[in-house]
C-alpha positions as CSV (number, residue, x, y, z in Angstrom):
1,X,86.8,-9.4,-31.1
2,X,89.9,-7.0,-30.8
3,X,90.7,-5.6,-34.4
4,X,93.9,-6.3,-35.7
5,X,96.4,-3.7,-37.1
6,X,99.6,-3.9,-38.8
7,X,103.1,-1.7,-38.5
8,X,105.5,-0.7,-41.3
9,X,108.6,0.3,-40.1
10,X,109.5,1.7,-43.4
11,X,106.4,3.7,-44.3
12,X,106.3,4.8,-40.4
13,X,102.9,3.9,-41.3
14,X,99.7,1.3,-39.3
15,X,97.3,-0.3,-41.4
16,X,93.8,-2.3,-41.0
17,X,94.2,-6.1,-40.9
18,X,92.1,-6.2,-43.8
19,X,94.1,-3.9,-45.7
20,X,97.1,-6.2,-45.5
21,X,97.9,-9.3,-47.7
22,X,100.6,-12.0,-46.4
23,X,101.9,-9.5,-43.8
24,X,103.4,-6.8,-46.3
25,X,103.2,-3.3,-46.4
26,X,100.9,-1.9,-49.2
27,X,102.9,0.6,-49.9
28,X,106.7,-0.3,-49.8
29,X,106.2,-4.0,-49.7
30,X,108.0,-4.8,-46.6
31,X,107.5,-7.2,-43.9
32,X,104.9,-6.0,-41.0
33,X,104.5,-6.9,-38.1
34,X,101.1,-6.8,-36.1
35,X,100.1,-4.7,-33.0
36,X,97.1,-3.5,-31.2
37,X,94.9,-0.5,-31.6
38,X,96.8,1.4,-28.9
39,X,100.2,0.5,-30.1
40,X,99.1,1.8,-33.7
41,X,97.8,4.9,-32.7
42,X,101.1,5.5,-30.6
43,X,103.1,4.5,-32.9
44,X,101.4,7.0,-35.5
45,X,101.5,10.0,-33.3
46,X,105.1,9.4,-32.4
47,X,105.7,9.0,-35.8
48,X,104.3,12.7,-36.4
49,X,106.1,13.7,-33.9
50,X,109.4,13.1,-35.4
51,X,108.6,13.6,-38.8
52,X,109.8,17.7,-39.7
53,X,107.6,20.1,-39.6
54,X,107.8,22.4,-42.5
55,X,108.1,25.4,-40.1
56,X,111.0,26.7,-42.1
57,X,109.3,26.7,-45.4
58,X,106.4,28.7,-43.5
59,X,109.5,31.3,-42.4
60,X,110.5,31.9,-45.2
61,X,107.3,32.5,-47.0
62,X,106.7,35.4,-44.6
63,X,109.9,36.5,-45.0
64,X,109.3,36.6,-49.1
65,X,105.9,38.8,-47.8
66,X,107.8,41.0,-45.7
67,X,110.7,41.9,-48.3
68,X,108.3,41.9,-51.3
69,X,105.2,44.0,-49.7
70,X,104.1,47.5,-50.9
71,X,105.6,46.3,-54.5
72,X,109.2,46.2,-53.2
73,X,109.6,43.2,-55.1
74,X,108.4,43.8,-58.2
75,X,110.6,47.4,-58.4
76,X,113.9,45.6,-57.2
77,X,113.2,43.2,-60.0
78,X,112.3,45.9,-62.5
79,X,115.7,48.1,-61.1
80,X,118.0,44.9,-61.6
81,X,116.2,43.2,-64.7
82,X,118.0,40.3,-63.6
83,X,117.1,37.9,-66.7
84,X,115.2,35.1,-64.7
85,X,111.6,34.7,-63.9
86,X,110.3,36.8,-61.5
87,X,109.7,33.4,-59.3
88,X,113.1,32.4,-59.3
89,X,114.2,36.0,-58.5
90,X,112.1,36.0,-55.2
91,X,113.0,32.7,-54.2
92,X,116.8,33.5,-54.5
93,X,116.4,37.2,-52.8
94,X,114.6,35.3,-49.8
95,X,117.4,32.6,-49.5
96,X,120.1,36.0,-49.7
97,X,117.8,37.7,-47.1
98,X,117.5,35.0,-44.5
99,X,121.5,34.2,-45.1
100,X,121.8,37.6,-44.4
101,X,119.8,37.8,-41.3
102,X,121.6,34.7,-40.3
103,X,124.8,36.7,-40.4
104,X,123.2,39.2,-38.4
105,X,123.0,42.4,-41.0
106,X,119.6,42.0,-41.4
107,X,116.4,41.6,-39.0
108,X,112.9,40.4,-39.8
109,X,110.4,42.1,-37.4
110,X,107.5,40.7,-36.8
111,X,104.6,41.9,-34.5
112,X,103.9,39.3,-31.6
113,X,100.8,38.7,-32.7
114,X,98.6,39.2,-36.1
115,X,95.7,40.5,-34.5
116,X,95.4,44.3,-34.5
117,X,99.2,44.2,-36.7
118,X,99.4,47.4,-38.7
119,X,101.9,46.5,-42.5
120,X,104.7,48.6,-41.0
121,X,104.8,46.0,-38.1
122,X,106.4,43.3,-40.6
123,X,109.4,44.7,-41.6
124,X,113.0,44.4,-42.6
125,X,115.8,46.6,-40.5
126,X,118.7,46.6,-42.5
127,X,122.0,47.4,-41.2
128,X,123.5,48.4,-44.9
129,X,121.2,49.1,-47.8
130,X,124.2,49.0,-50.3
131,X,125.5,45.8,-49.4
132,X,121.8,44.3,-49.5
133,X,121.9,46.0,-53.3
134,X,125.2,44.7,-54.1
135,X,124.6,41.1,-53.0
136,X,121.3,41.0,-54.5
137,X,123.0,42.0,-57.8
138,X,125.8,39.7,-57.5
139,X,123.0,36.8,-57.3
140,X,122.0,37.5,-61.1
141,X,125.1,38.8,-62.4
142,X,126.6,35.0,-61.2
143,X,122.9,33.6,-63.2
144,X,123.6,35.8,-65.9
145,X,127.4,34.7,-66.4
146,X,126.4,31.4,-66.1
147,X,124.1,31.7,-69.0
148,X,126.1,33.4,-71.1
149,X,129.0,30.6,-71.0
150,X,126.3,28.4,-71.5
151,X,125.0,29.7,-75.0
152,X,128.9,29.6,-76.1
């Protein structure tokens, strides 16, 4: 006997026959409708397929690694007390840095591959060190400011 499996559109999602009651998802409750083994397991890896990838979360936590290593972090942070957690201080520097490399005045190296990569291989090149300063002050001085009004 062929076993029976079910599609939600909604949930992008197949399910076991068994797993179903009255043809609903058990998720999101909407209608299903059934296929066969094959057309669920395409259906799921298609699925995948289009679903994103979180490659740009993964960039930018290497970029975070690259501009924070040797305790670069922690002294910019120290030099610019900016008045925010030290979490939300890297997370904001990383967005500035990959707007900046976006714009071109910055470049993340990377090695081409992590075997036999050296620390000096993940760098950042950047074309004006007192802008980078400036706009990574303007970041808190705009927090700050805003906090300020805020107690008042």
């Amino acid at each position: 006997m062929a076993k029976s499996y079910f599609w939600c559109v909604g949930c992008r999602r197949s399910f076991d026959a068994p797993d179903v009651v009255d043809e609903r998802c058990p998720l999101c409750g909407r209608a299903m409708q059934q296929v066969g083994w094959v057309s669920a397991f395409l259906r799921g890896v298609m699925a995948q397929e289009l679903v994103a990838s979180g490659l740009p979360s993964r960039h930018k936590a290497i970029i975070r690694m690259v501009w924070t290593a040797n305790g670069m972090g922690e002294r910019y942070y120290k030099a610019l007390a900016p008045g925010v957690p030290y979490g939300k201080f890297e997370s904001a520097v990383t967005e500035m840095v990959c707007r900046a490399a976006a714009d071109g005045w910055v470049r993340i190296v990377l090695p081409p591959s992590p075997i036999g990569a050296q620390d000096g291989d993940y760098r950042l090149e950047i074309d004006d060190e007192e802008r980078f300063i400036e706009e990574m002050a303007a970041l808190f001085e705009r927090a700050v400011g805003e906090a300020d009004q805020d107690r008042n």
